[in-house]
Residue, then its C-alpha position, 0 to 999 in steps of 0.5 A: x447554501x449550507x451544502x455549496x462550496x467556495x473557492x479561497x485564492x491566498x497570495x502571499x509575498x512570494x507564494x499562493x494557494x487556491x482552496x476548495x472551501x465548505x461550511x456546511x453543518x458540522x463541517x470546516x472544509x480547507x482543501x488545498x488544491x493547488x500551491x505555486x511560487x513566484x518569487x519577485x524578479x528584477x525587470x526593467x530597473x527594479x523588483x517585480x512581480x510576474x503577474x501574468x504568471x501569478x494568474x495563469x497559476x490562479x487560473x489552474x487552481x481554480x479549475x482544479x477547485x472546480x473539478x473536485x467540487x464535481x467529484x463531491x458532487x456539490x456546487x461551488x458558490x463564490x470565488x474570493x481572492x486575498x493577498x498581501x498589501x501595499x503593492x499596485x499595478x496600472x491598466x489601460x482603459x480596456x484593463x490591460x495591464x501597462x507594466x508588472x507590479x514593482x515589490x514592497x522589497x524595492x529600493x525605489x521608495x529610499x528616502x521618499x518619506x522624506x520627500x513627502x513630509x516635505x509637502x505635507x507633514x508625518x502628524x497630519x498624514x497619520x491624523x488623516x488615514x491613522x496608518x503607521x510609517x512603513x517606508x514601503x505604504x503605496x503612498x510612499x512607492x505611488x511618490x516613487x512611480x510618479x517622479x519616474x513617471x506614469x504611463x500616459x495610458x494608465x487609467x486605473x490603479x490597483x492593489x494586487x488582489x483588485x487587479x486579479x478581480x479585474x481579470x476574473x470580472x472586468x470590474x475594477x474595485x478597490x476592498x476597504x481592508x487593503x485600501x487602508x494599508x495604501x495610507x491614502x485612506x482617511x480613517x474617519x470618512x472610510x473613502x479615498x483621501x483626495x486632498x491629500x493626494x493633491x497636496x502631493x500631487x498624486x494621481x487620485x483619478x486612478x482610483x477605484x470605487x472603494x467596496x466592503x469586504x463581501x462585496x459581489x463583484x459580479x460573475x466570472x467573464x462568461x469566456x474565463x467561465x466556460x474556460x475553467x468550467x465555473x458557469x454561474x460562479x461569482x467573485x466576491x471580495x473577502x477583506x482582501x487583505x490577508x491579514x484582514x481576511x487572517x483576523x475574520x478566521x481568528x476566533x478571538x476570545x473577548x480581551x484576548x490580543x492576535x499575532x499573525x504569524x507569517x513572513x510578518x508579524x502583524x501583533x494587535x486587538x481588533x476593536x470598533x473604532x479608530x485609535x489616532x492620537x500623539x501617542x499612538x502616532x509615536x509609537x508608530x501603530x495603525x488603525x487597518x481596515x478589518x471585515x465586517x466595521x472592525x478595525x484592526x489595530x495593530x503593529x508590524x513586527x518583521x516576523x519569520x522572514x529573518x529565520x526563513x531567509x537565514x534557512x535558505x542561507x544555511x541550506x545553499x551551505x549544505x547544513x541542515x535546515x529541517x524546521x522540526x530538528x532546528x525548533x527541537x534543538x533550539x529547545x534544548x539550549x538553556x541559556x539565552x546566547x544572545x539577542x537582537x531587535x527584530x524590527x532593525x532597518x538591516x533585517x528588512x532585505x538584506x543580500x545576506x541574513x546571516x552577516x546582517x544578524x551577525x553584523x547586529x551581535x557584533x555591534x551590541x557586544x554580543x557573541x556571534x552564532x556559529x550553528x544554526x540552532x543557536x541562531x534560531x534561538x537568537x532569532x525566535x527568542x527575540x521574535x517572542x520578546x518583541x512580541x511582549x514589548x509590543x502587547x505591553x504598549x497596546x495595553x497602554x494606547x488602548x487602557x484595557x488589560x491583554x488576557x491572552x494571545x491567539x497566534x494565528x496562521x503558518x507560525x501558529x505551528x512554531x511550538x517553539x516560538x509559541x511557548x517562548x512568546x508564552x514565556x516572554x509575555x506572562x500570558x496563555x497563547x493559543x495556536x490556530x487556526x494554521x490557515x486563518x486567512x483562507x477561514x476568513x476568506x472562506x467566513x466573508x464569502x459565506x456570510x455573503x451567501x446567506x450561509x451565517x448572519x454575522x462574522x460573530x456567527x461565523x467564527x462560533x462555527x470555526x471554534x466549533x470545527x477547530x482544535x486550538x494548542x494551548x501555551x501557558x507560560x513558564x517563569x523561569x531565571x533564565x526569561x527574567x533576564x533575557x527580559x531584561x536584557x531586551x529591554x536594554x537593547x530595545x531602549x537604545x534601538x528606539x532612542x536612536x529613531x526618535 
């Protein structure tokens, strides 16, 4: 088993990959084979994803993966496929599927929190699943689908990376992880929350059999085998939720808190049960599905989609966009020019980043940005600053003290930003793995081969094989006050949610 290799699919919201994966002795092998873009399209009255598309880019990979196994002469064991949460198609009775996934971005689930609350109140729907408010959870667009209607043919329901499993298997399952994102989970039973899904007249039928991550769901279809050249080969679900699957990769020293650095960040501590009170249900944090019994209790933060979005912006203007020149210039700007509330409704999909940061400075008395690097100083300054805010109140919710910071995924390579989260929190950060979620998919896959005994084992073999960037904090006059001043600005954000 130590020699066979493992093919890791990750999907993100707009991007994928596919990765040739070993873990043999001594050895941490992620090798990219194929990359692909799909971003959501609008389609029959809203925001979707091209699935069909996504698959045909999967399948590619996969016989790209397979190939390079060959040339190596090894074996490939098990396929695993993450993505993002939340997001859902419907299929027939013969798994086909009736209309493209509607995106989390989507303007459908506008005011529906409401409308839910209405038959069944926000404290008895967290006390139920333990899952923070977002206005896109599937509960909320699954209410949105069903005042549209659903097709008469629909037959199941699932998540995004089920569904890719139905179309490599023909099983259709649902992975814990991912499950809980949907907030139609009850928390303490782990199964589907039928009575509350009848309470608000929701389509608990549709549901798949809910499985733990490294669960086999059998072989490929022998057609799509002799196809892509992967005989013998099976599927596997890793925690498919890529955040779940993030969080596996993280070889997370006792104590020590994670940021899945992204298009999100998700910032939280991994623990061994679930955390549901009043006070957690106020400051809106969740209790998500983690691999192997753990839970993952954490906060979205909205991430680097604002700076990713505002680079796109600056690029179509003709100015410069390179990431390493705009981190290093950010750097050598010594005052803090201005700060924001990254988690601000108006950052979520605005038609132009830029005006919606400006509009933000504008309106807290701030000066505007006229230059790209004073932007991403605003941005990754308040990015880092949040970050601080929402570790402090972990730190209150859980009662035991955070002694340092893993930054994991794609951001864990913004120096930048790690040394400012450093900075903000007073506490040492780690960056990497870059690919952590790809290392959990890769960690589940083979402890289900037999390759390691626990995810405590598999993740020693990670810090054996990965080289960690360490950040210790630099105090300075100049943090004190953007400290402070933050502060200021969260109070009044918050004061006016409550």
């Amino acid at each position: 088993m130590s020699n066979s290799l493992y093919i890791a699919v990750d999907l993100g919201a707009g991007s994928g990959r596919v990765f040739l994966c070993g873990v043999g002795r001594d050895e941490l092998l992620l090798e990219e084979v194929r990359r692909f873009q799909y971003p959501p399209g609008r389609r029959d009255g809203h925001l979707r994803w091209n699935l069909s598309e996504i698959f045909e880019e999967i399948k590619k990979g996969l016989s790209e993966a397979g190939g390079r196994a060959r040339e190596l002469g090894r074996t490939v064991q098990s396929i695993g496929v993450d993505s993002w949460g939340v997001d859902y198609g419907l299929v027939d009775a013969e798994g086909k599927l009736l209309e493209d996934p509607v995106c989390y971005r989507d303007e459908r689930t506008q005011g529906v929190m409401e409308q839910v609350f209405e038959r069944v109140s926000r404290e008895e729907i967290f006390n139920r699943t333990g899952i923070q408010f977002l206005v896109f959870n599937t509960l909320f667009q699954l209410y949105a689908h069903r005042q549209e209607s659903f097709s008469s043919r629909a037959a199941r329901l699932l998540l995004i990376p089920d569904l890719i499993n139905l179309f490599l298997t023909g099983r259709a399952a649902t992975e814990y992880t991912n499950a809980t994102t949907t907030q139609m989970v009850n928390a303490e039973a782990g199964a589907w929350d039928r009575e509350l899904l009848e309470r608000l007249n929701l389509p608990a039928s549709l549901l798949a059999e809910i499985v733990p991550a490294g669960a086999n769901l059998g072989l490929l279809k022998d057609a799509l085998a002799k196809e892509l050249s992967l005989e013998g080969v099976s599927v596997v679900a890793p925690a498919t939720h890529d955040t779940g699957s993030a969080v596996a990769g993280a070889p997370l020293e006792n104590g020590w808190a994670y940021i899945s650095s992204g298009t999100w960040s998700l910032v939280g501590v991994e623990r061994e049960s679930v955390l549901i009170n009043s006070d957690v249900a106020r400051h809106n944090f969740t209790n998500e599905g983690g691999a192997h019994c753990t839970v993952r209790f954490l906060k979205n933060v909205m991430g680097l989609w604002i700076f990713e979005s505002c680079r796109k912006e600056w690029k179509e203007l003709g100015l410069d966009v390179d990431y390493d020149n705009l981190l290093r210039e950010a750097a050598s700007i010594e005052s803090c020019r201005g700060l924001i509330f990254p988690d601000d409704a108006r950052f979520f999909n605005p038609p132009k980043m830029l005006e919606a940061v400006a509009s933000y400075l504008t309106e807290s008395g701030q000066m505007v940005a006229d230059d790209p690097p004073t932007s991403t100083k605003i941005i990754l300054d308040s990015l880092a600053l949040r970050y601080a805010s929402v570790l402090r109140t972990i730190e209150l919710l859980t009662g035991q003290k955070i002694n340092g910071v893993q930054v994991i995924g794609g951001g864990s390579r913004n120096d930048y930003l790690n040394q400012a989260t450093a900075n903000a929190t007073g506490l040492n950060v780690l960056a990497g793995p870059v690919e952590a979620t790809v290392t959990g998919n890769l960690l589940v896959q083979s402890i289900a081969a037999g390759r390691f005994y626990s995810l405590a084992d598999a993740r020693r073999h990670v810090s054996e094989n990965v080289r960690l960037k360490k950040f210790a904090p630099q105090a300075s006059s100049i943090w004190e006050e953007a400290s402070r001043r933050y502060a200021e600005l969260e109070a009044r954000e918050l004061e006016q949610t409550v």
